[in-house]
C-alpha positions in Angstrom: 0.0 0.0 0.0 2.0 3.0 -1.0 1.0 7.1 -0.5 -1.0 8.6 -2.8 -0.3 12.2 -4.2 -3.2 14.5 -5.4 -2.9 14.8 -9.4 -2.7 18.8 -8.7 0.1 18.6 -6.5 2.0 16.1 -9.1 1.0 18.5 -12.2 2.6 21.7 -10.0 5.8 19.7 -9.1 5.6 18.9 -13.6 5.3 22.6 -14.2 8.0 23.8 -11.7 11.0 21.4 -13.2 9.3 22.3 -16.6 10.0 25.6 -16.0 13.4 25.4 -14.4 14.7 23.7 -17.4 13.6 26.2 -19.3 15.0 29.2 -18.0 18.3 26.8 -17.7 18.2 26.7 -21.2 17.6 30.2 -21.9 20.4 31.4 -19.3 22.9 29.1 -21.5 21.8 30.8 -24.6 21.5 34.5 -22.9 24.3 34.9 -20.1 26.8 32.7 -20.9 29.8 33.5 -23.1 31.0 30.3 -25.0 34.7 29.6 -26.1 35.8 29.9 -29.8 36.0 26.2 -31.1 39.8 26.5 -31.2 40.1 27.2 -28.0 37.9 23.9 -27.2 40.3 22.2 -29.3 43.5 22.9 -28.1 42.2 22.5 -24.3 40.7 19.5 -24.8 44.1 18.6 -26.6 45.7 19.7 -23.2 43.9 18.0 -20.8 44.1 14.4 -23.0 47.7 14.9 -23.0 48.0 15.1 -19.0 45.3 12.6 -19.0 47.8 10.3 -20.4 50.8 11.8 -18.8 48.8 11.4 -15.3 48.1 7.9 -16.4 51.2 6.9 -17.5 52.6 8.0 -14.2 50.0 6.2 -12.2 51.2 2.6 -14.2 54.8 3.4 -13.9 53.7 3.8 -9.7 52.0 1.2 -9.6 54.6 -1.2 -11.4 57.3 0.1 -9.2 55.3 -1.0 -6.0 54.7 -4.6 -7.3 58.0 -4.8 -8.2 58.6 -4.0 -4.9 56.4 -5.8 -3.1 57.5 -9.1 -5.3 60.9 -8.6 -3.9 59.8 -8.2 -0.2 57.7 -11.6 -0.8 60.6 -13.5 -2.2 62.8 -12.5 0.4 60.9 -13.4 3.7 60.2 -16.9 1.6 63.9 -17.9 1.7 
């Protein structure tokens, strides 16, 4: 048995987010001030570069500790 919710309150709740994505849009067309394209391009070329950079570095990290960590194991094993 669940709680029931007037249709008028449901319809007010429809208008209200109808509404707010509507002046969402309209603030994104209005106030804001979009980048050129080539500036998109050459940031987004920045940031995949030290994505890769950041993951490269993560791997190389990473590999280090196992290497690491294999050594520690194959000491205390002798």
């Amino acid at each position: 048995m669940g709680v029931r919710i007037s249709p008028p309150v449901q319809k007010n709740n429809t208008m209200k987010v109808t509404n707010y994505i509507s002046e969402a849009f309209t603030e994104l067309k209005v106030n804001v001030t979009w980048p050129e394209w080539a500036e998109v391009q050459r940031l987004t070329v920045i940031v995949a570069i030290f994505s890769i950079l950041f993951a490269l570095l993560t791997f190389g990290i990473d590999r280090g500790f196992e290497v690491i960590v294999a050594e520690i194991y194959t000491y205390l094993n002798k």
